[in-house]
C-alpha positions as CSV (number, residue, x, y, z in Angstrom):
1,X,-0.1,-11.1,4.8
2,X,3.2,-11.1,2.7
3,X,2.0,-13.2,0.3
4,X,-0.2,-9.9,-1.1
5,X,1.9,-7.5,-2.5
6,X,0.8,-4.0,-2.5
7,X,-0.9,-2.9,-5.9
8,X,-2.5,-6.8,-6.0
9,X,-5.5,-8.1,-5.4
10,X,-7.5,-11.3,-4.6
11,X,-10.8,-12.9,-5.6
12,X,-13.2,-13.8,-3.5
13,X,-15.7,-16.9,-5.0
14,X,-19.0,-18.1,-3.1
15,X,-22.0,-20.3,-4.7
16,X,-24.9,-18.1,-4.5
17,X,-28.1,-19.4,-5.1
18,X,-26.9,-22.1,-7.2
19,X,-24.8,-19.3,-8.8
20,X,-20.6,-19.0,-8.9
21,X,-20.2,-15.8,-7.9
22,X,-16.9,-13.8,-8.3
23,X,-15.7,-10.9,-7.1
24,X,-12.3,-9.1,-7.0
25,X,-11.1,-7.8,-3.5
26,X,-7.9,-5.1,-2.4
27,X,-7.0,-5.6,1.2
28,X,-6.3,-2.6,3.3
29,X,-3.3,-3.5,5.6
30,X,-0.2,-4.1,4.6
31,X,1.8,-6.1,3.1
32,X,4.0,-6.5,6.0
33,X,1.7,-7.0,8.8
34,X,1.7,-11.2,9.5
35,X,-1.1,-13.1,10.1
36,X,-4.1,-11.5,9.1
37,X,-5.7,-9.2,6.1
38,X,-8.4,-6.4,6.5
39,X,-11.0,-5.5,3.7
40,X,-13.6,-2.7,3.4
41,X,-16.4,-3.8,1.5
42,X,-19.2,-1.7,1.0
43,X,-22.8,-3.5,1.3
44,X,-25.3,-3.1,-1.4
45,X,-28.3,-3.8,-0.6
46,X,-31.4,-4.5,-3.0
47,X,-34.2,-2.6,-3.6
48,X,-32.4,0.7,-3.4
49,X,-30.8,1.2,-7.1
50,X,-33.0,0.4,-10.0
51,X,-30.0,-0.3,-12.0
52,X,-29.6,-2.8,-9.3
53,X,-32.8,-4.1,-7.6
54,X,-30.5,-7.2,-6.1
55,X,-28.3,-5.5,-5.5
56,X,-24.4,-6.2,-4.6
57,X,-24.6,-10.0,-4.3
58,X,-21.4,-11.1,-2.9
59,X,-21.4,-8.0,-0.7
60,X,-24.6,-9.0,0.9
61,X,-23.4,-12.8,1.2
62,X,-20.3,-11.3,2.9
63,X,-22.3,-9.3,5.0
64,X,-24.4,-12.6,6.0
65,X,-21.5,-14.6,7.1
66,X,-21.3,-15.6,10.4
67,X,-18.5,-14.6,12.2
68,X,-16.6,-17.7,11.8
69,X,-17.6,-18.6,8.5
70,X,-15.3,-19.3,5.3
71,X,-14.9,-17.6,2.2
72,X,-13.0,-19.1,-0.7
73,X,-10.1,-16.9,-2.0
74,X,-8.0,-17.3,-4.5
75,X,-5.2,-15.3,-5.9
76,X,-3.3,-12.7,-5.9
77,X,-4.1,-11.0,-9.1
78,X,-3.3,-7.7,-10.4
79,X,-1.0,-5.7,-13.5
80,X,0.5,-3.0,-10.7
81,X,2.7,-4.1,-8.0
82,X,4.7,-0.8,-5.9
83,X,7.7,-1.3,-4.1
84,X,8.2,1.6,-2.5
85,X,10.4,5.2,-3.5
86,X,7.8,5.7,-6.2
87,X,9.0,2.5,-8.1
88,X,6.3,0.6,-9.7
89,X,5.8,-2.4,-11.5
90,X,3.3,-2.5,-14.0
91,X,2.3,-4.9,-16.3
92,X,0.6,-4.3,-19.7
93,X,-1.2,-7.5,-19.1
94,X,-1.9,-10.1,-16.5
95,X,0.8,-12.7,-18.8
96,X,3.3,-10.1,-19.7
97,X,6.4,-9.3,-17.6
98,X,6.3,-6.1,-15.6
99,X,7.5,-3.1,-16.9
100,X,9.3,-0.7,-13.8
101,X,8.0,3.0,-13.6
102,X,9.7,6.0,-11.7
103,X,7.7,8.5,-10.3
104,X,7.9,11.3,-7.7
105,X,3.9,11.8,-8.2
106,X,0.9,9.7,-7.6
107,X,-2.3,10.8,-8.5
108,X,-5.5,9.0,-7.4
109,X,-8.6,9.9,-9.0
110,X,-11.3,6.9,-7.3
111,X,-15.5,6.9,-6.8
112,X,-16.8,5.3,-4.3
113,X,-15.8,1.9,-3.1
114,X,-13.2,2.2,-5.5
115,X,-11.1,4.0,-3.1
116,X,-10.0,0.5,-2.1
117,X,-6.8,-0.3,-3.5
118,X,-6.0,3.4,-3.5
119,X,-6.3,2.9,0.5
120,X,-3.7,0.5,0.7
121,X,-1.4,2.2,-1.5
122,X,-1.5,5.3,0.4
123,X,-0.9,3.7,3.7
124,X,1.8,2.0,2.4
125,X,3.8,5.2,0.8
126,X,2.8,7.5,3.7
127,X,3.7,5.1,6.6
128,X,7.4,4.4,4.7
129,X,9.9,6.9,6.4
130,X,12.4,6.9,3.3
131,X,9.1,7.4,0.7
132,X,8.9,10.4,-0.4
133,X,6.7,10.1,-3.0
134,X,3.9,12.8,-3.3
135,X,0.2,12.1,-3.9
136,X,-2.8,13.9,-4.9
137,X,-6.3,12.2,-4.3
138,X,-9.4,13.5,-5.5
139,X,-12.3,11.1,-4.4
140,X,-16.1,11.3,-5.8
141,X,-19.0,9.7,-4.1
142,X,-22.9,10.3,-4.0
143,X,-23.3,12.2,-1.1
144,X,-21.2,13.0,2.4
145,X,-22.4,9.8,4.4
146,X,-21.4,7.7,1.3
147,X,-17.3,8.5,2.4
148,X,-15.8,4.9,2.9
149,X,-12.3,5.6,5.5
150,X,-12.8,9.2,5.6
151,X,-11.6,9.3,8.9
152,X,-8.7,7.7,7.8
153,X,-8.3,9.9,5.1
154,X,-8.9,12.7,7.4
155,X,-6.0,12.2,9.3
156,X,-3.4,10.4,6.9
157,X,-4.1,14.6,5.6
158,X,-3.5,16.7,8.3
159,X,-0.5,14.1,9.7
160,X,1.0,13.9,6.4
161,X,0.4,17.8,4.6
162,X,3.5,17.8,2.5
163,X,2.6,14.5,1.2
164,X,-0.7,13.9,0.8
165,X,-3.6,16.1,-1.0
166,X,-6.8,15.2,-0.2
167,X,-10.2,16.5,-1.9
168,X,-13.6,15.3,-2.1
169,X,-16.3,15.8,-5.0
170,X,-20.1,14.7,-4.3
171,X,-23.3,14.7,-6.7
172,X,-25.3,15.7,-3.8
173,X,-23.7,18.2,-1.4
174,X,-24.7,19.5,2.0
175,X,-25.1,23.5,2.4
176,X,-21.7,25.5,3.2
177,X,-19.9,22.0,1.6
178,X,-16.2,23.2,1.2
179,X,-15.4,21.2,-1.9
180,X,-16.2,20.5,-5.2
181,X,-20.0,19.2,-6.5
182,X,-20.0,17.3,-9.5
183,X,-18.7,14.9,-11.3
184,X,-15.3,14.7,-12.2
185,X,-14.1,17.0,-15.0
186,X,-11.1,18.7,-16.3
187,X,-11.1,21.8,-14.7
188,X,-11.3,19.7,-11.2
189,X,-8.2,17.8,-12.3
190,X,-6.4,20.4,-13.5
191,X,-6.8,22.3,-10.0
192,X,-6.4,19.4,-7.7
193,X,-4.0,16.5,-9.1
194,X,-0.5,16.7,-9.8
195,X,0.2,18.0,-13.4
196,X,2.4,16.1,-16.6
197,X,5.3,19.0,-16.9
198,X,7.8,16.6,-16.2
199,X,7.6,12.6,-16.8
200,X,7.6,11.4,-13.0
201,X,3.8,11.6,-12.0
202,X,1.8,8.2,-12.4
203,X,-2.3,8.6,-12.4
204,X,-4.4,5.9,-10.9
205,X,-7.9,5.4,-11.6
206,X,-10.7,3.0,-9.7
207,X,-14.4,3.0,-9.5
208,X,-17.5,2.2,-11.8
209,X,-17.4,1.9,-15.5
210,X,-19.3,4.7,-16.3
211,X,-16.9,6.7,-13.5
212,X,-14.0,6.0,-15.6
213,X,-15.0,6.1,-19.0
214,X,-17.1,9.4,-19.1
215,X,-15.5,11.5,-16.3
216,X,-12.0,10.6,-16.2
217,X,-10.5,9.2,-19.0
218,X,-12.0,12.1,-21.3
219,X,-10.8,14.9,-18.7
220,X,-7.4,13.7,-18.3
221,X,-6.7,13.3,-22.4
222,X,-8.2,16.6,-22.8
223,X,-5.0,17.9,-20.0
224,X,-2.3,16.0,-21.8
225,X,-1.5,13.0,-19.3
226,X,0.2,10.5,-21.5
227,X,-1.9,6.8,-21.4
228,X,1.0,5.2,-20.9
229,X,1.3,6.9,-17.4
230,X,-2.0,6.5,-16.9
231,X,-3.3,3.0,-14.9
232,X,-7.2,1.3,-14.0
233,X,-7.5,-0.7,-11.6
């Protein structure tokens, strides 16, 4: 599906009880594989968050769609665009023209389904045999069976040890859980993502509001990381 570059992403749009519903969407494969585009999209269901008694209404629309249904799509859309060997593009805003960015360092700091477009990203860099671009991923969620693509994860990890760092943080954790509980602070960061001594490491950021405005904005100022180096998806 060529005509998504990697870093982009596209917007679904459905009428939904005589609403116009809108929803942004990263696809998972490739770039370079033709003819047809994979997305995971988690289902939220209502009645289960109070925050959100309807719950995730496109995602439930999605999930309701017969198997040849349509979806209208529009796009794609996005400020980051990679093109492999740690070159980014990066925009400062959807009208401006990109900016290219250097890095030999990726960090990937994501909660829950925003794990998304990190997914893609990942695949892309890892499955590249001249890429050598190194990337640390520290990935929060609720609790262990709330993990979108850890088997993917899983093995991108032990296939790829030189390349990829890989570690989990939940708010509820089983017994004997080997990683970190909690949210995201700076002493997690500061042990698990690639650090700003030199100017080549690029941090990535995706998941809720409230994820990325009280856990990992603050935590990664406190350490230093320049905001210029520092991107939300």
């Amino acid at each position: 599906m060529s005509w998504i570059t990697c870093g982009n992403h596209v917007y679904f749009s459905a009428k939904i009880d005589g609403n116009m519903v809108v929803r942004p969407y990263t696809p998972i494969t490739l770039d370079t594989q033709k003819g047809y585009v994979d997305f995971v999209i988690k289902v939220y269901k209502g009645s289960v968050n109070p925050k959100f008694p309807k719950g995730g209404v496109m995602s439930q629309y999605l999930a309701n769609l017969p198997i040849d249904g349509f979806i209208d799509v529009r796009g794609p859309s996005g400020k980051l665009e990679y093109k492999g060997c740690g070159l980014f593009y990066i925009k400062p805003d959807l009208r401006s023209s990109p900016n290219p960015v250097k890095v030999k360092h990726v960090n990937m700091i994501c909660g829950g389904s925003g794990i998304t477009p990190m997914f893609q990203l990942l695949s892309y860099i890892l499955q590249s045999k001249d890429d050598t671009t190194q990337i640390a991923m520290v990935f929060a969620n609720v609790s262990e069976k709330d993990i979108i693509l850890r088997d993917e994860l899983e093995n991108f990890k032990d296939k790829y040890p030189n390349h990829f760092r890989l570690w989990y943080t939940l708010n509820e954790a089983p017994e004997r859980w080997a990683y970190s509980t909690g949210y995201v602070n700076e002493q997690m960061l500061q042990e698990h993502i690639y650090s700003v001594k030199d100017n080549d490491t690029i941090t990535l950021i995706c998941g809720p509001p409230s994820f990325i405005e009280f856990a990992c904005l603050p935590s990664l100022i406190k350490l230093d990381y320049p905001k210029n180096m520092i991107h939300v998806f």
